[in-house]
C-alpha positions, 0 to 999 in steps of 0.5 A: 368841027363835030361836037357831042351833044349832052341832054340832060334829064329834065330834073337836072337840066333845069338846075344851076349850081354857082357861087360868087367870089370876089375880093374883099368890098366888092359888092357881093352881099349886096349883088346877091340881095338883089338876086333874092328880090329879083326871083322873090326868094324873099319879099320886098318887104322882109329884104334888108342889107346883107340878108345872107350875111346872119352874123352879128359880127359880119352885119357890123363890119359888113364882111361875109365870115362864113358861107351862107347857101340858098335856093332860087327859082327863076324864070329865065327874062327872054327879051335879054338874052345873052349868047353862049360865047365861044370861050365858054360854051365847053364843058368837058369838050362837049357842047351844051345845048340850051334850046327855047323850050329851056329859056322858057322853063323855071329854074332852080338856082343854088347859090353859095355866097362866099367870104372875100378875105383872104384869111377865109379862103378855105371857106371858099375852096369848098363852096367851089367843090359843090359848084359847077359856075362861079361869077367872079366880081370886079368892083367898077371903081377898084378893079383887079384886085391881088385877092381876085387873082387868087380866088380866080385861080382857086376857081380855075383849079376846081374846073368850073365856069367863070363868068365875069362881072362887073359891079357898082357900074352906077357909082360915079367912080366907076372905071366900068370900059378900064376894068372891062379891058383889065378882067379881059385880059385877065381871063383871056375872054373878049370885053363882050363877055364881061357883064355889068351889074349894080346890086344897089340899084338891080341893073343887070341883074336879070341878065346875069341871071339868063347868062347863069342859066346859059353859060354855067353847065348843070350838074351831072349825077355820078352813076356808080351802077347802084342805086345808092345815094353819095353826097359831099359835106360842104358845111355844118353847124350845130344845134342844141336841140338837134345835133349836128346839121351837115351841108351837103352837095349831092352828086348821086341818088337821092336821100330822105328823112327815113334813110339809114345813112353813113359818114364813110371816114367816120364810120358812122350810121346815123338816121336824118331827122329830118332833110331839106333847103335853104330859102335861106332859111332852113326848109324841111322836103321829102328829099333832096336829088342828086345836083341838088344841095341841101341840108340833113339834120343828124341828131348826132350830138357827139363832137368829131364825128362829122368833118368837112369834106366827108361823104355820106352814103346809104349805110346797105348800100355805101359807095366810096368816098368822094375826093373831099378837101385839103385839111387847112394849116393854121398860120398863126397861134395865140393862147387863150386862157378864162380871165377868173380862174384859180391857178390852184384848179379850184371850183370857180377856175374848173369851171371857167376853164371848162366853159372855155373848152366847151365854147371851142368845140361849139365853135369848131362845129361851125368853123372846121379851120382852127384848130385848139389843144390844151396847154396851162401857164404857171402865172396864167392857169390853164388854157388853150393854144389855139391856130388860126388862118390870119390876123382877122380870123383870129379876132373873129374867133375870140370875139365870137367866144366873148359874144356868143359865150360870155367868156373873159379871155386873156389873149397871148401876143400872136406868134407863128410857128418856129423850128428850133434846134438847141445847141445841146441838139434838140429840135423843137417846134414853138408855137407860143413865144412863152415856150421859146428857148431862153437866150444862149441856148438856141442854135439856128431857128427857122421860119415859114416865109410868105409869096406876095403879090401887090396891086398899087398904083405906080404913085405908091411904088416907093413908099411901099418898097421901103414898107417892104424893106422894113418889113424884110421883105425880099423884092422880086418883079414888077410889071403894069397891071393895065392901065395906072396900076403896078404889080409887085411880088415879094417874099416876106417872112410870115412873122413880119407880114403878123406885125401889122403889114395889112395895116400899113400898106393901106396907110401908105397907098392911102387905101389903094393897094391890095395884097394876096399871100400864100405860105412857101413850102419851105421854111427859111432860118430866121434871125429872132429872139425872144422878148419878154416883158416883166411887170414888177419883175415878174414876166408876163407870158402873154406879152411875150413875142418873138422879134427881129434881132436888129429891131429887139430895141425897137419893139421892147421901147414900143411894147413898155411904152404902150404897156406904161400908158394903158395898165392902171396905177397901183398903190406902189410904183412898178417898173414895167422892163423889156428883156431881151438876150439876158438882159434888160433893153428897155423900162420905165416906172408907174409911179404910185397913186397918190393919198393924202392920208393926212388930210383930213387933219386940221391944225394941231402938232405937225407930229401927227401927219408925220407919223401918218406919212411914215406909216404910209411909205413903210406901207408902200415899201413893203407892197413893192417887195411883196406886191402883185399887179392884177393887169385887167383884161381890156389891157390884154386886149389892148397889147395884142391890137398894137 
């Protein structure tokens, strides 16, 4: 069979664009640590764990948030050289020759080290964009996880390379010959093709290197008969000093620091001030080329100007935009409201109110997947209703706002989006459950539903099939998944898979199952109601959510008593109730604090303390009629981990 053979410019041939994905703890971070030591991008002596991961929250809890990118050189080892094999030695049905001048060569390497939660998925569906290889990594000691299946194929929908790998094969856990057969079948490749590596210890590392350099294809330009420049923003971030910093994937052309350049959806002309790489830090050149990725400072300050996906182009000689990316769909909601403000709209509420709005658009030029408009409460002041990708992505988020910005938040209770038709025939879309129609007045309301997928050993079949069905989840197939290991797919309403599913799946399969989720198109009619839960008879919208009819009970009895157990006591008793379809299903008293205001009387007529105690419930009487609770912030935060 004849085959075409592509040769390449030099300036391209010798460059290599991959990004590593892989389910959550799969030894990503660490595998692209030892990348860095291996081709001296960073010395040995400045290298610590997770060195691409720069957040303060990803180093504590060992997760990649955002994706980080970073240019390699490296000089192919050519005593472990590993073959072109049949299965990937195609790239658009032409032949890629790699002869032994090449091997000899230094290559630039560019990689995008990508988040492995699935609420961050958007992250890496546009890393694969400006990549033409991705490794995807298998821990040793895990396996195929449901997470790797669902990365796996955001990589297959992008037309990349894919060469498999495994990690951790030093653990003595490691089932390194039982997840060899399982990603082999996965991808329908032979076991030879599968690599083995351990980031901790740097075996294999080198030799992956040469497989990145012979089996990922190099990056081909766009010609569009012009001599412009065309490049995809990937990324950005912003500076106080500087503006707005984009990253951009260039597929035509070249740009330098004097150009004048345009954001093609925007519209907009700006002049770099400066363009370059990242060694991962950020390293100003002359000019970045086409196949190249880098980073242009654009000194624009003004929010909603640049966007994720946009294309930038030479402003004399602008050419049509690139396909760019998909706009991500919040899944879950929660309202944000600054915890000192004044409801009247005082000075000190403005500006509290203001340092919140403030913090999100920074926020937003960082994170392009939430989204946040303003909204105000009767009790809680003015705010935002904000949406966000998952459970995880919302914690970041606030807890970013609470680190980087110094704010105070009080948290609603995370709701999800409903569709509600009144029986006076209006149709309402509800994202925060303070909004939801009071009962006797909804007619039907609908709900997004969720696909699942779950990786367990067989052991735990059981117990999760009854998580499931009390969660009311739909049970749908179940199959092997190679050897010890069972697959189950099921269809789960969005609001049950929010009430703790991640967490209690772990619980029951003693931290062996996994789970992957993507939302259905179609929304389903759901059978809830809204809970509102009164402290001193007054509601608290941020505690408000929407539950289950059959389990309203369940959840008020829950909700009280959690609320009972962590809100201080107050000078006079308060009854904290749980309310639900117009009446009252649950309450229980805060008794008072206690004082004895007689006690530092001694001796004497008896009369004294009685008047004193007399006072003191007249006291305590007119405090529970006319009282408020102040609920501090850490109980807010407290109710919404529940």
């Amino acid at each position: 069979m004849d085959f075409d053979v592509i040769f390449f410019p030099m300036t391209l041939e010798h460059i290599r664009n991959f990004s590593i994905i892989a389910h959550i703890d799969h030894g990503k971070s660490t595998l692209a640590d030892r990348m860095l030591e291996i081709t001296g991008t960073i010395e040995k002596r400045k290298m610590q764990a997770q060195v691409l991961d720069n957040m303060e929250l990803e180093r504590e809890r060992g997760i990649t948030i955002k994706m980080t990118p970073v240019r390699m050189k490296y000089k192919p080892i050519t005593n472990h050289q590993p073959l072109i094999t049949e299965n990937q030695k195609f790239f658009d049905d032409k032949l890629l020759v790699i002869n032994d001048e090449l091997l000899n060569s230094t290559y630039t390497l560019n990689l995008i080290d990508t988040p492995g939660h699935i609420d961050f998925s958007y992250e890496v569906s546009r890393a694969l964009k400006a990549v033409e290889g991705s490794i995807l990594l298998v821990d040793a000691t895990q396996g195929v996880q449901a997470q790797t299946l669902t990365t796996l194929q955001m990589a297959r929908d992008a037309g990349i390379v894919i060469l498999p790998v495994i990690s951790k094969i030093d653990s003595p856990l490691a089932r390194t010959a039982e997840v060899k057969t399982e990603i082999s079948k996965l991808l329908s490749c032979p076991e030879s093709d599968v690599l083995e590596v351990s980031g901790k210890t740097g075996d294999g590392v080198p030799e992956l290197l040469n497989a990145i350099i012979k089996r990922v294809p190099p990056p081909r330009e766009d010609f569009a008969g012009s001599n412009s420049f065309r490049g995809l923003i990937f990324d950005f971030q912003y500076s106080n000093h500087t503006g707005v910093i984009v990253y951009v994937r260039v597929f035509e052309g070249e740009v330098t620091k004097g150009d004048n350049l345009l954001f093609v959806a925007a519209n907009e002309k700006f002049s770099p001030i400066e363009v370059g790489i990242f060694t991962p830090e950020q390293k100003p050149i002359d000019k970045i080329s086409a196949g190249e990725i880098g980073y242009i400072i654009t000194g624009i300050k003004r929010p909603g100007i640049a966007s994720v996906g946009d294309t930038i182009t030479l402003a004399k000689k602008p050419l049509s935009a690139l396909s760019g990316y998909m706009t991500p769909k919040p899944v879950v909601w929660a309202s944000l409201y600054p915890e000192n403000q004044s409801i009247g709209g005082g000075k000190t509420g403005g500006d509290d109110w203001n340092l919140l709005r403030q913090a999100l658009e920074r926020l937003r030029l960082s994170d392009s997947s939430f989204a946040f408009e303003e909204e105000s409460s009767g009790i809680l002041g003015r705010g935002f209703r904000c949406g966000f990708l998952g459970m995880l992505h919302l914690e970041i988020i606030t807890e970013r706002l609470k680190r980087e910005f110094g704010l105070k938040l009080i948290i609603t209770t995370p709701s999800i989006r409903y569709e509600v038709f009144e029986k006076r025939g209006k149709k309402t879309t509800v994202f925060s459950p303070a909004l939801f129609p009071e009962f006797g007045m909804v007619e039907k309301v609908f709900e997004p539903w969720v696909s699942l997928k779950i990786i367990t050993p067989p052991d735990y079949l059981g117990s999760i099939t009854r998580l499931l069905y009390d969660h009311e989840a739909v049970t749908g197939a179940t199959g092997d998944f190679g050897e010890h290991r069972t697959s189950v797919e099921a269809e789960m309403p969005l609001r049950e898979l929010m009430r703790g599913f991640f967490d209690e799946l772990k619980s029951v399969s003693s931290g062996f199952a996994s789970l992957s989720y993507s939302i259905m198109e179609e929304n389903r009619e759901a059978d809830v109601v809204r809970l509102d839960i009164l402290v001193a008879d007054e509601i608290v919208p941020a505690f408000t959510k929407i539950v289950s009819r059959r389990k309203v009970e369940e959840e008020a009895k829950k909700s009280v008593e959690k609320l009972h157990e962590i809100l201080p006591r107050q000078l006079f008793t308060v009854k904290i109730q749980g309310q639900a379809m117009g009446r009252i299903i649950s309450s229980k008293a805060l008794t008072a604090l206690k004082k004895d205001v007689a006690g530092y009387l001694y001796g004497g007529d008896r009369s004294r303390k009685m008047k004193l105690w007399k006072k003191q419930k007249e006291g305590k009487k007119r405090l529970k009629d006319r009282g408020s609770v102040e609920i501090p912030q850490d109980v807010f935060v407290k109710m919404m981990k529940e």
